[in-house]
N, C-alpha and C positions, 0 to 999 in steps of 0.2 A: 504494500500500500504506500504509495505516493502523498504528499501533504507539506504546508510549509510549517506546522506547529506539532510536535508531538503527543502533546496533551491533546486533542483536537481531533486526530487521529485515532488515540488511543478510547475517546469515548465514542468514537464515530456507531453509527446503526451497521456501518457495512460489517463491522466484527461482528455482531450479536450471532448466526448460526456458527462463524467459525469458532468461534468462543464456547457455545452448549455445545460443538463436535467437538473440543478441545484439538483444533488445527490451527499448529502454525502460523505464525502469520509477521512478513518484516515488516519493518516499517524504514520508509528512506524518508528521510526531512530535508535534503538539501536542492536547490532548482534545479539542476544536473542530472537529477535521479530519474527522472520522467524522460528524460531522454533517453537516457543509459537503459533501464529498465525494457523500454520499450522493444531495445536491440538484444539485450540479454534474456535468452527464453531458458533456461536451463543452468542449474546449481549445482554437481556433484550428485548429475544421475538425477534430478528435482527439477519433474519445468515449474516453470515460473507464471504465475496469472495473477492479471491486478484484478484485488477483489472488487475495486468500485469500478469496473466497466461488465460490458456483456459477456455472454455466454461461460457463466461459473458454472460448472458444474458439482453438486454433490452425490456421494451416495445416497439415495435413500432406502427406508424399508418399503416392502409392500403397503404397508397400512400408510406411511406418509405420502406416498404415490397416489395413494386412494383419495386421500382427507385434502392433498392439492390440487384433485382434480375438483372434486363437490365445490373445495372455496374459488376455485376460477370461473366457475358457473356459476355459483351465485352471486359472483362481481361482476361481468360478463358486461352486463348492462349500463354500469357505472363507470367500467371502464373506456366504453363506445360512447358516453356521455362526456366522458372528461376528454379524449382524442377528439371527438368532434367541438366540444368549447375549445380546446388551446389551439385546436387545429395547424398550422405551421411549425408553431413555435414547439412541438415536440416531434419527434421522430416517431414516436411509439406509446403506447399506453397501453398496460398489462397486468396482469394478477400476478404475483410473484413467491411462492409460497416457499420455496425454497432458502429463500437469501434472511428472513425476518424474522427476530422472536418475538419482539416488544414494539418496537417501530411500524406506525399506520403505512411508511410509503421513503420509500428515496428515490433518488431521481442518478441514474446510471449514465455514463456516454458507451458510443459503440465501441468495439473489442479494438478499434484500429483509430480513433480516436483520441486526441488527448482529453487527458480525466478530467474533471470540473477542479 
């Protein structure tokens, strides 16, 4: 994870599943990192993903599979409501069940993207 403050970083919403998964997670603070980062995919055998952009992946169980699919259906509608108000000014609007424990919503860039 990229960020100009570490404190900031460190309470950010993007950690809250890797935190209950108990993964990993760096944190780089310097303006340089984003750059660097972006080029370096791989640690010692370890690719490298920024948690605040797209396409993270986790494991899940069956039953968290199950309980993400019911809550993107019954956002479905909310979420086709908030893309159609912001219209332009977002790329995307989505239910996100995997990235959240506590936090109502964050707002991601693309996987190729620089981060917010």
């Amino acid at each position: 994870m990229t960020g100009d403050n570490l404190t900031a970083m460190k309470e950010s919403p993007f950690l809250e599943r890797f935190t209950k998964k108990n993964i990993e997670v760096i944190f780089f603070e310097d303006a340089i990192d984003e750059y660097m980062v972006s080029s370096l995919v791989e640690v010692d055998s370890k690719k490298l993903k920024c948690i605040t952009k797209d396409n993270i992946e986790l494991e899940q169980t069956e039953d968290e599979k199950k309980a993400l699919e019911e809550k993107k259906a019954s956002f479905e509608k909310l979420a086709k409501f908030m893309k159609e108000t912001l219209g332009d000014k977002v790329e995307n609007v989505r239910v996100s069940g995997d990235r959240l424990v506590a936090s109502p919503c964050i707002l991601i860039t693309s996987e190729w993207g620089w981060s917010a």
